[in-house]
N, C-alpha and C positions, 0 to 999 in steps of 0.2 A: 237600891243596888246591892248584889249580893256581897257578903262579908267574905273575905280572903281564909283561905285555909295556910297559916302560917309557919306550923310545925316545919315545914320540908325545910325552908326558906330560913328558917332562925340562925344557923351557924354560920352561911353566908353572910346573914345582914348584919351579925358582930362581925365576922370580918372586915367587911366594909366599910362599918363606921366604927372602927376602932385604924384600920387606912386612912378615912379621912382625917380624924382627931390627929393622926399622926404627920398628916401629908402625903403619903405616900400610894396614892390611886394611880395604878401605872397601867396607860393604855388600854384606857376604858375594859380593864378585866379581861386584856387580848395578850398579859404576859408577855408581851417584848424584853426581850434578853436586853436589847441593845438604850433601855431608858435611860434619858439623861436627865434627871430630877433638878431642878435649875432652881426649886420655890420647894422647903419642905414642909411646909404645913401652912394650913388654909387661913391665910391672913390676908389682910390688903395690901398688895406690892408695895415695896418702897417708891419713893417719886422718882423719877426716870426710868423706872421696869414696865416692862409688857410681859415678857414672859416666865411664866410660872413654870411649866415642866414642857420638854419635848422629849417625842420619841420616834425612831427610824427618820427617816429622809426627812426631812421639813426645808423648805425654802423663803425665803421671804423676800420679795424682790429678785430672784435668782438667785441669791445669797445662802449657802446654810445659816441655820437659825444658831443662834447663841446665846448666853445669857444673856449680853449685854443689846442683844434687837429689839431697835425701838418699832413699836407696829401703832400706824396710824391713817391717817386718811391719804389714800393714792396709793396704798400698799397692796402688794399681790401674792398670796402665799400659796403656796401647793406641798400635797404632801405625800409621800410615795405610798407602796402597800401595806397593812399593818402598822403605817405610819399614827402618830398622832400629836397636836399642839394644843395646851390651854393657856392663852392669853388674856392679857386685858387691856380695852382702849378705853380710856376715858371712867363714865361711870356703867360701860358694859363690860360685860367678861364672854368668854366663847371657849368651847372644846370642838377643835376640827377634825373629825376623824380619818383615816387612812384614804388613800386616792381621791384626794377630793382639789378642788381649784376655788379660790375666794378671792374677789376682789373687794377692796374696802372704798368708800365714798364720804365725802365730806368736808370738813375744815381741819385743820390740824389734828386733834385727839376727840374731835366729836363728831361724832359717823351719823351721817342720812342713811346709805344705802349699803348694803350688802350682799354682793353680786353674789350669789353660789351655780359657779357653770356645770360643776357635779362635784359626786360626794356627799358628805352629812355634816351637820353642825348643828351642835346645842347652842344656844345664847340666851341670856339674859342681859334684860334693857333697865336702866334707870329711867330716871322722866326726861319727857318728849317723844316726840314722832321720829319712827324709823322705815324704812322699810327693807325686808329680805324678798331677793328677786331670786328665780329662776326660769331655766329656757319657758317653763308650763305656768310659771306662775309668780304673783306678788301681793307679797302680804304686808298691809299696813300695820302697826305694829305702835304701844304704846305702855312705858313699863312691865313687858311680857316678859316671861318665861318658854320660851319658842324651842322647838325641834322640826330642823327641816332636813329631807334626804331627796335628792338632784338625779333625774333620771332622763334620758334623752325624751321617752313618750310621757311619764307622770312625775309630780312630787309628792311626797309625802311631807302632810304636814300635820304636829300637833301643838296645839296651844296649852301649855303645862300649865299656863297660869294666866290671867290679866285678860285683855282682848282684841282679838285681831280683827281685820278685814280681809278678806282671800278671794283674788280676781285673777281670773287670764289676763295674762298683757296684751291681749291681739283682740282681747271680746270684752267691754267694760261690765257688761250685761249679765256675764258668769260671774258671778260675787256672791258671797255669803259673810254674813257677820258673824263671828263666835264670841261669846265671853265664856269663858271657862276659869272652875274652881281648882279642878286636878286631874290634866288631862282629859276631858269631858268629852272632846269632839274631835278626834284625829280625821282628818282628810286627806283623800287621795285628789288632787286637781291632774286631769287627762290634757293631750296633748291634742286629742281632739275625740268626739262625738257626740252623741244628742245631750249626756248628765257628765259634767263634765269635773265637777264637782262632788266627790259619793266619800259616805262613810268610811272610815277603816279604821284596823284595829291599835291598840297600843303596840309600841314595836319599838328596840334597839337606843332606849334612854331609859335614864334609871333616876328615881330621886335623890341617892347619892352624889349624881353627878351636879344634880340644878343643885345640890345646899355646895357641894365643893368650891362651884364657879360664882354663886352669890357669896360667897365668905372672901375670895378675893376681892372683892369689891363692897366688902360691909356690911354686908346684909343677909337675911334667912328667907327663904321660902316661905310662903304663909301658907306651911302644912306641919305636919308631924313627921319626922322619918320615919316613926312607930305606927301612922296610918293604916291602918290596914281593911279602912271602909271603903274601896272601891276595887273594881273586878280586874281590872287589865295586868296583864303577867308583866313583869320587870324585867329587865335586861341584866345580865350578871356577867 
């Protein structure tokens, strides 16, 4: 794979991870005025915390979000335009970004299912079986590093790490297995035609974000932030 041209990119990514060191990643690099920083720097919540930082509209249960919202299984968040939430349930962590709808599934702080009706979301999984669902599609899921984006005809899906299964909900028959090392295999799953399942490109997640949202929860990414051996452009 071709080796990354780094130059342009270098002042950005000290900013970035001199933000994360800090805490202070606000709105996935969309500048919202209105950030409410709730968690300042990338540790694992205290016990009874969910959330880390919000910004613009966020709801949880109908509810605006606050520091003290607990988010767990039965829970239903939305979030308005330019909006964004990273939280943590259990031993997973999530970044939901602006106009998006999620519902959560499961037992009290340990989630099965992860409805995404639109919208995007990053997450990372600890061990066991998960699954993230949309209208086009559902992915098996098993200590991954995932990126899903919720469209009425396609989703976009990339496996940042670990490995998935990715099926139509309506056709068991459309399936594809991925393991991936660093985002290796991004897919588009269609809402309907003959390949319903097709290649695509990296898009609108950053490795910033997966080491931010694994540090709330104890853990690193099995990459380098310093990486710069694979081709696909970053999100900034």
């Amino acid at each position: 794979m071709a080796k990354r041209t780094a130059d342009a990119e270098d002042p950005r990514r000290a900013f970035l991870l001199q933000a994360l060191a800090a805490g202070l990643l606000a709105a996935g690099g969309a500048g919202v005025a209105r950030a409410q920083f709730f968690g300042r720097r990338p540790q694992p919540l205290p016990a009874g915390r969910s959330v880390y930082e919000a910004s613009g509209a966020v709801t949880v249960n109908g509810q605006p979000v606050s520091p003290q919202t607990r988010i767990g299984a039965g829970a239903s968040i939305e979030t308005g335009k330019g909006a964004q939430l990273i939280f943590v349930v259990g031993s997973d962590a999530f970044l939901l970004r602006g106009n998006s709808r999620l519902e959560l599934a499961g037992q009290g702080f340990a989630l099965s299912v992860m409805r995404l009706a639109t919208g995007a979301l990053l997450s990372v999984f600890g061990r066991g079986d998960r699954r993230v669902v949309t209208p086009t599609s559902t992915v098996g899921i098993r200590g991954t590093g995932l990126y899903v984006e919720s469209e009425p005809e396609r989703s976009y899906v990339c496996t940042c790490y670990g490995e998935v299964n990715i099926a139509a909900p309506d056709d068991p028959a459309v399936a594809e297995r991925i393991v991936s090392k660093h985002h290796d295999a991004p897919r588009y799953v269609l809402k309907s035609g003959a390949r319903r399942i097709q290649p695509a490109p990296f898009i609108n997640h950053t490795d910033v974000e997966l080491a931010l949202i694994e540090a709330l929860v104890g853990r690193t990414p099995p990459f380098s932030l310093f990486d710069e051996d694979y081709g696909g452009a970053r999100r900034y």
